[in-house]
DRENPA-3360 file (N, C-alpha, C; in nm, 2 decimals, always signed):
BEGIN
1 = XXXXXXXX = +9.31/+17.27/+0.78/+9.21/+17.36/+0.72/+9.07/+17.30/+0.75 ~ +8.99/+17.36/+0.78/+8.85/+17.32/+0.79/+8.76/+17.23/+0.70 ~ +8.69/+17.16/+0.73/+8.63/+17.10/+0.63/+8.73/+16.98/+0.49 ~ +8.83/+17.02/+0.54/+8.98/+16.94/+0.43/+8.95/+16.80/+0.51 ~ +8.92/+16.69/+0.39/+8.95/+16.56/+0.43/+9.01/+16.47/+0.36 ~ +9.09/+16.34/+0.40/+9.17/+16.25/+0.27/+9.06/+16.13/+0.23 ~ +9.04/+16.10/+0.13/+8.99/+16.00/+0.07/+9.06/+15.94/+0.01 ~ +8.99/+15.81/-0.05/+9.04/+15.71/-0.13/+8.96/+15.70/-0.22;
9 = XXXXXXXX = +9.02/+15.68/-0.38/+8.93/+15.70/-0.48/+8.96/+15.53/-0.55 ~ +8.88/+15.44/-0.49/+8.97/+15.30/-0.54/+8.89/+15.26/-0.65 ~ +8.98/+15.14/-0.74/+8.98/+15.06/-0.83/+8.88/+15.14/-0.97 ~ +8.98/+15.29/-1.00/+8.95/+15.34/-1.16/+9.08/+15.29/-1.25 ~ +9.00/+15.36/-1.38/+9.13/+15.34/-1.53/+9.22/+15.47/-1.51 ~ +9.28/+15.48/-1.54/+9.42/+15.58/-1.48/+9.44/+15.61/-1.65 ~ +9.41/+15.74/-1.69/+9.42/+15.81/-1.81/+9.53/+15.99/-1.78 ~ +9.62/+15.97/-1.88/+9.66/+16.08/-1.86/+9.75/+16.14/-1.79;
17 = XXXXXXXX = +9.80/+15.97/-1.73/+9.90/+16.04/-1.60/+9.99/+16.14/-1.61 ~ +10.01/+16.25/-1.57/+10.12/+16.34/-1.53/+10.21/+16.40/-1.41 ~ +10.21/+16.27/-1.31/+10.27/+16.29/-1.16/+10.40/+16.28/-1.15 ~ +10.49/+16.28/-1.22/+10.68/+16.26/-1.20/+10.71/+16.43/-1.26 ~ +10.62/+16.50/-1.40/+10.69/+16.61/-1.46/+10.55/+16.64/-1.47 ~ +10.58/+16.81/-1.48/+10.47/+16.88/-1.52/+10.42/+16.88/-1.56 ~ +10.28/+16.90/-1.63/+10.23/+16.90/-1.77/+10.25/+17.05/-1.84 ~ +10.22/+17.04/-1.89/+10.23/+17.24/-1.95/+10.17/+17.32/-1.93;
25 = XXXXXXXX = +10.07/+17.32/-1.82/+10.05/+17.41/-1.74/+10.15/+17.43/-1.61 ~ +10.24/+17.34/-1.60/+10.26/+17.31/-1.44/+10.26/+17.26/-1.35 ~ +10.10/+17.17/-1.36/+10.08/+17.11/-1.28/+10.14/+16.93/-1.28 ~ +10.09/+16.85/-1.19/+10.07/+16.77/-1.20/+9.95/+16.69/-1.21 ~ +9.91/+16.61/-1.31/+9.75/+16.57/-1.34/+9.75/+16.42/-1.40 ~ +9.64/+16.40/-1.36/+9.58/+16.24/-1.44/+9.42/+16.28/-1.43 ~ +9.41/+16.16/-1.52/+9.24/+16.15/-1.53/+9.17/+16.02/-1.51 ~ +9.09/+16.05/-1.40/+9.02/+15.90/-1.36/+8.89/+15.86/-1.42;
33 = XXXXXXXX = +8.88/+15.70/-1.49/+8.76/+15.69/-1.57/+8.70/+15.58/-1.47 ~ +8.56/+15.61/-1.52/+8.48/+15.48/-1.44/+8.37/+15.48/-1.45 ~ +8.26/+15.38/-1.47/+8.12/+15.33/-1.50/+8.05/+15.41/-1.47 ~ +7.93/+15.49/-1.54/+7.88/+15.59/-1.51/+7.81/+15.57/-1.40 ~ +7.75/+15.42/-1.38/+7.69/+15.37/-1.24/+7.79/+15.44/-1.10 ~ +7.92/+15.43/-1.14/+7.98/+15.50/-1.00/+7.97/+15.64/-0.97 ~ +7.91/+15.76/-1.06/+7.89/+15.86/-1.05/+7.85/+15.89/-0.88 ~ +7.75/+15.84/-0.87/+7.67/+15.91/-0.71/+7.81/+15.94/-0.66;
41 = XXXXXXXX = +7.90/+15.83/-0.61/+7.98/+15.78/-0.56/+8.16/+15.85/-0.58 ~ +8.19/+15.92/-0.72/+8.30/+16.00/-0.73/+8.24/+16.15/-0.76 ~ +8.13/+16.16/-0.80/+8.08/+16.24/-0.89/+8.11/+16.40/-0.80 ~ +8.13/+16.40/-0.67/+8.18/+16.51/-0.57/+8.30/+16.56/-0.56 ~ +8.38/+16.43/-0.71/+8.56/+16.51/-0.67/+8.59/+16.59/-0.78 ~ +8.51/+16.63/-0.86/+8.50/+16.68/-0.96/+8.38/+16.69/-1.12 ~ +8.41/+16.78/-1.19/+8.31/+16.77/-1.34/+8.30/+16.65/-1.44 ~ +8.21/+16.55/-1.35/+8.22/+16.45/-1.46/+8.20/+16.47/-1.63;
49 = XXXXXXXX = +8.25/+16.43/-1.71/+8.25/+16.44/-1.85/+8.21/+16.28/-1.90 ~ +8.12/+16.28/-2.00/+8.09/+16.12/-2.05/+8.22/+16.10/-2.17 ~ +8.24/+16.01/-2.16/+8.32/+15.94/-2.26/+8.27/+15.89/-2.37 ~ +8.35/+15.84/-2.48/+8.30/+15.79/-2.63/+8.27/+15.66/-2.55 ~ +8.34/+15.60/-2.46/+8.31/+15.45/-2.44/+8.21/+15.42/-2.38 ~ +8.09/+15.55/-2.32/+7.98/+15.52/-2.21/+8.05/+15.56/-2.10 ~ +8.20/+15.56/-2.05/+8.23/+15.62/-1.88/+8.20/+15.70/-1.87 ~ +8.25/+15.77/-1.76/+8.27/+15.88/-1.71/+8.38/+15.93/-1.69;
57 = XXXXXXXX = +8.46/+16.05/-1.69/+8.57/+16.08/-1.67/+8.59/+16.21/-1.58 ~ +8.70/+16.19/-1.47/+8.72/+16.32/-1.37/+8.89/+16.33/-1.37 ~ +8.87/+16.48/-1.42/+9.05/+16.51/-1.41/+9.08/+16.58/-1.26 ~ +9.22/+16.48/-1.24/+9.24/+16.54/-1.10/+9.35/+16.62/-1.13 ~ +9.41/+16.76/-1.06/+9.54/+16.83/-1.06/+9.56/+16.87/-0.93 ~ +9.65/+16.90/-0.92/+9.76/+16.96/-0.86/+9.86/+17.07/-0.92 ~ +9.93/+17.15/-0.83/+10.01/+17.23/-0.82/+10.15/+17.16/-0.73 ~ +10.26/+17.18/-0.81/+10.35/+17.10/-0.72/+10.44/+17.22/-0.61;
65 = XXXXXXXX = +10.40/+17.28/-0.64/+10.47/+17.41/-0.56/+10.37/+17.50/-0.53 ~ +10.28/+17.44/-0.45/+10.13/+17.51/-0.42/+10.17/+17.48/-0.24 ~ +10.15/+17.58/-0.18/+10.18/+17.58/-0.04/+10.06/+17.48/+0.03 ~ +9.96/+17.50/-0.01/+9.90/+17.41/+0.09/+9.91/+17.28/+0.04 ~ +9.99/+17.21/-0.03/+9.99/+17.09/-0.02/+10.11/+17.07/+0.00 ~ +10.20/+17.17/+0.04/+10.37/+17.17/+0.08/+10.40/+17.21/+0.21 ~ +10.28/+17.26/+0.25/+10.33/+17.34/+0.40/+10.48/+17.44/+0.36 ~ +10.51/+17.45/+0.30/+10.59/+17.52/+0.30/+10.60/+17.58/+0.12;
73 = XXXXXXXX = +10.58/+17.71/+0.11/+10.58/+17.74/-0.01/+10.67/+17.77/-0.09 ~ +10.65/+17.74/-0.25/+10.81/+17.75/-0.34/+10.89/+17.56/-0.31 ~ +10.84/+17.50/-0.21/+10.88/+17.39/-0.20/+10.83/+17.24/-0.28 ~ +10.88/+17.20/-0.38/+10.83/+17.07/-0.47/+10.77/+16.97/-0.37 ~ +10.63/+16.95/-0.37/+10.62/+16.78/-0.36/+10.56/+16.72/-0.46 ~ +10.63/+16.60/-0.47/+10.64/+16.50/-0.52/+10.49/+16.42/-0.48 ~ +10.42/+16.35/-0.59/+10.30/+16.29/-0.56/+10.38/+16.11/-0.54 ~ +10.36/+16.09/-0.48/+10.39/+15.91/-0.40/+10.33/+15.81/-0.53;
81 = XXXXXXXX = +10.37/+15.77/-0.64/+10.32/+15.67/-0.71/+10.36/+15.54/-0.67 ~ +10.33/+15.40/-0.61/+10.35/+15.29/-0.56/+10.26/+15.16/-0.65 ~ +10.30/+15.03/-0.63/+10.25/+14.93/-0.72/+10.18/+14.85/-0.56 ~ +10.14/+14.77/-0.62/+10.04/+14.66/-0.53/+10.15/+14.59/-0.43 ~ +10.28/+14.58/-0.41/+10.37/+14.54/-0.32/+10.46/+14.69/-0.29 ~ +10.39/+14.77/-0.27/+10.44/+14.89/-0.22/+10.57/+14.92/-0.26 ~ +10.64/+14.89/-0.36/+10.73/+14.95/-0.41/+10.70/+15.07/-0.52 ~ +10.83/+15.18/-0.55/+10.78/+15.32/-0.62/+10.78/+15.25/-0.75;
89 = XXXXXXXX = +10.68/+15.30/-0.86/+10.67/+15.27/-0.96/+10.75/+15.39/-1.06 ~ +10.87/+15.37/-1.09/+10.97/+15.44/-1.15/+10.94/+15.49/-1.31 ~ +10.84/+15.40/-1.40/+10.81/+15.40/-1.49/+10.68/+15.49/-1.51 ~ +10.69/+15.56/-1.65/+10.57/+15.61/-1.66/+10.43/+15.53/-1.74 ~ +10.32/+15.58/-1.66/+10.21/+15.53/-1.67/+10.12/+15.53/-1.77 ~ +10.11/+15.44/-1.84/+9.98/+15.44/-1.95/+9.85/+15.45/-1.98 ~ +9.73/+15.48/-2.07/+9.65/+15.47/-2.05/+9.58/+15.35/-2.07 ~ +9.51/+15.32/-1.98/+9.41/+15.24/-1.93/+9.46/+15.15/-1.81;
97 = XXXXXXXX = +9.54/+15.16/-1.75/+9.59/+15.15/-1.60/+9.56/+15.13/-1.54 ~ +9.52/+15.05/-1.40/+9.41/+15.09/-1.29/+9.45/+15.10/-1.17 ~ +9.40/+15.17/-1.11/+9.46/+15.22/-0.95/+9.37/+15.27/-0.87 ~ +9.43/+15.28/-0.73/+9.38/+15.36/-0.65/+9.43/+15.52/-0.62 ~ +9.35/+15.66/-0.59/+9.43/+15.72/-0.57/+9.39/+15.78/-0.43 ~ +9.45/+15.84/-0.36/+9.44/+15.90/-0.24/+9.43/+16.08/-0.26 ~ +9.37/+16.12/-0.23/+9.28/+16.27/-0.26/+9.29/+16.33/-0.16 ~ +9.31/+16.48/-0.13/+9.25/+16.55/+0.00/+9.17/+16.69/-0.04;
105 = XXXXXXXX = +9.08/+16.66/-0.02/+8.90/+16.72/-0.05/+8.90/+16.86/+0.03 ~ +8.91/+16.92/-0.05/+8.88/+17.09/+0.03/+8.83/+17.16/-0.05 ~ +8.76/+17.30/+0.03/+8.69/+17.41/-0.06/+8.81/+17.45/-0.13 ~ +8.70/+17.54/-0.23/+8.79/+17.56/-0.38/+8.63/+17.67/-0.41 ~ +8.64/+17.81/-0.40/+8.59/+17.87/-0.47/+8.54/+17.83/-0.57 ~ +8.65/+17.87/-0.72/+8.64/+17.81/-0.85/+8.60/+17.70/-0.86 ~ +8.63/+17.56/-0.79/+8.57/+17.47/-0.82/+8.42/+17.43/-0.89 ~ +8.39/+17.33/-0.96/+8.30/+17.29/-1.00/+8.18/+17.30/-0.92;
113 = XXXXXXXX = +8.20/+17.22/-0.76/+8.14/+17.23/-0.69/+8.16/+17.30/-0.59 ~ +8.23/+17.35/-0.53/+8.26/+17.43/-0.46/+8.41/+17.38/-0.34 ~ +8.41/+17.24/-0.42/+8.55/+17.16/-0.33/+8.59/+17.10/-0.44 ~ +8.73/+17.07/-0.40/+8.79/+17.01/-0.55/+8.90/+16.92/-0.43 ~ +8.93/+16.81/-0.53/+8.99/+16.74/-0.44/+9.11/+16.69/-0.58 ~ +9.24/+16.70/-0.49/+9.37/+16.70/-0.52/+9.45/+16.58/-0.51 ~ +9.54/+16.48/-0.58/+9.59/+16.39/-0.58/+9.70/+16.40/-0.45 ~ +9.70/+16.37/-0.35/+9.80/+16.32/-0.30/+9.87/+16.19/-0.33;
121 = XXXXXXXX = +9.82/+16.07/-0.35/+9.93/+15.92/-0.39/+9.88/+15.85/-0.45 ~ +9.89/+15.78/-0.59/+9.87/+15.70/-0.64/+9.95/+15.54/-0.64 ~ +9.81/+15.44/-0.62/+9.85/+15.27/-0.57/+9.79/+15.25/-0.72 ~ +9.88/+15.20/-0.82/+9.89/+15.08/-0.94/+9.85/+14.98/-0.95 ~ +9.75/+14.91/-0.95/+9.70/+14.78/-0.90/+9.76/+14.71/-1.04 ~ +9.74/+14.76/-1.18/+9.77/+14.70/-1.32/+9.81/+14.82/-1.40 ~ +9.95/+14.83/-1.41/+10.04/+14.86/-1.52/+10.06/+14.86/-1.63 ~ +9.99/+14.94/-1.73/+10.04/+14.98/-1.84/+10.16/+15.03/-1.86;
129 = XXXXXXXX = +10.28/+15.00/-1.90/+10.34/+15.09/-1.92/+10.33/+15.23/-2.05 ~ +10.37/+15.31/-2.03/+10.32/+15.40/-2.15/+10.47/+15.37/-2.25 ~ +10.47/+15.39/-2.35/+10.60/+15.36/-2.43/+10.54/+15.46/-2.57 ~ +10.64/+15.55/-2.57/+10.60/+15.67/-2.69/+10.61/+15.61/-2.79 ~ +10.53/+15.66/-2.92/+10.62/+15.67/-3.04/+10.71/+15.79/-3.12 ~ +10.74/+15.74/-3.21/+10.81/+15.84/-3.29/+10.78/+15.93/-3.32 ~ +10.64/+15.91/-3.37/+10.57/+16.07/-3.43/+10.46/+16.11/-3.34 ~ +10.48/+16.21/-3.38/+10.33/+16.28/-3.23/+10.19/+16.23/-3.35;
137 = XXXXXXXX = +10.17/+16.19/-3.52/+10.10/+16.18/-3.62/+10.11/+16.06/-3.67 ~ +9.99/+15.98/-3.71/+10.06/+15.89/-3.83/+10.05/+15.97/-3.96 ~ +10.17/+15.91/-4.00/+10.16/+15.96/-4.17/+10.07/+15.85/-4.22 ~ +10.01/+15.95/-4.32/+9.88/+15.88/-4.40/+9.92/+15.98/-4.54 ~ +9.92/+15.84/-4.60/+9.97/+15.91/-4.78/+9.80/+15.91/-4.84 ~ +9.79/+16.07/-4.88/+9.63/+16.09/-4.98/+9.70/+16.14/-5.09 ~ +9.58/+16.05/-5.20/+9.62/+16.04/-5.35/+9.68/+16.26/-5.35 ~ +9.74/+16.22/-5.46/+9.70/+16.39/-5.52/+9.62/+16.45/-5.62;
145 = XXXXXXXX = +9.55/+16.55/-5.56/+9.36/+16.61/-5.61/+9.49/+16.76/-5.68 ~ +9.43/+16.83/-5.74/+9.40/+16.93/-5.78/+9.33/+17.03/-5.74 ~ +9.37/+17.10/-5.62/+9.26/+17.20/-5.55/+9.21/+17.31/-5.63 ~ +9.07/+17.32/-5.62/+9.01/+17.44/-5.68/+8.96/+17.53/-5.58 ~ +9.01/+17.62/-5.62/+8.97/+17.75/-5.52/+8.82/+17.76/-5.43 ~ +8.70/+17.71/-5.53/+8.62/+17.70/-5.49/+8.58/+17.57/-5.37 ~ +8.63/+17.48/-5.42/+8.61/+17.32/-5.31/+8.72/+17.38/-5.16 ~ +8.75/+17.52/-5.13/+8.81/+17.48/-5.00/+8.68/+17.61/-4.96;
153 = X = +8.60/+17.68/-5.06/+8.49/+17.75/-4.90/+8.35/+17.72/-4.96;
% end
């Protein structure tokens, strides 16, 4: 495709990963953070957003059964996640992570800017592992009040 190029997006914090299973839209997605100083410099692969911490943040997706990044449509690819000795990193990813990722940059109507650039492989330089817990909430015990009709408008 015209104007389609691969980049390298190196050494961000890896938030959000969702490249082995869908997320609930579908897709496959993570989110790359990094020093607002690097803006000039990613600020073209997407809508940066500021963070509570001072970064910056750019979400990258994919479609995994999107033909043009399958050549062949209705066909799953798989995004390539690898560690610093090029072995597959089988484990899922946590946040604050850092990696490199590899992108391929094409128009995009809809896009922010008018190109959106799409995760083709993620390199793990430092591993978080992600490890769930039990509850999606912490329980937090509050005293018991006496609601008055009036104190809830």
């Amino acid at each position: 495709m015209q104007n389609e190029n691969v980049q390298y997006i190196r050494n961000v914090t890896l938030n959000w990963v969702s490249l082995k299973e869908e997320d609930k839209y579908g897709k496959f997605s993570l989110q790359i953070e990094f020093p607002k100083d690097r803006l000039p410099e990613l600020g073209h692969h997407g809508n940066a957003k500021p963070l509570p911490n001072g970064n910056m943040a750019i979400s990258l997706n994919t479609n995994p059964l999107h033909g043009k990044e399958t050549k062949t449509p209705g066909v799953r690819k798989d995004i390539k996640i690898i560690n610093m000795s090029n072995e597959e990193v089988t484990v899922a990813i946590g946040n604050g992570s850092t990696g490199d990722v590899k992108v391929v940059h094409r128009p995009s109507p809809k896009a922010f800017n008018g190109m959106k650039s799409y995760p083709l492989a993620l390199c793990v330089r430092n591993l978080i592992e992600y490890v769930p817990t039990t509850d999606d909430f912490d329980i937090v015990e509050l005293p018991e009040t006496e609601a008055v009709a009036s104190d809830n408008f």
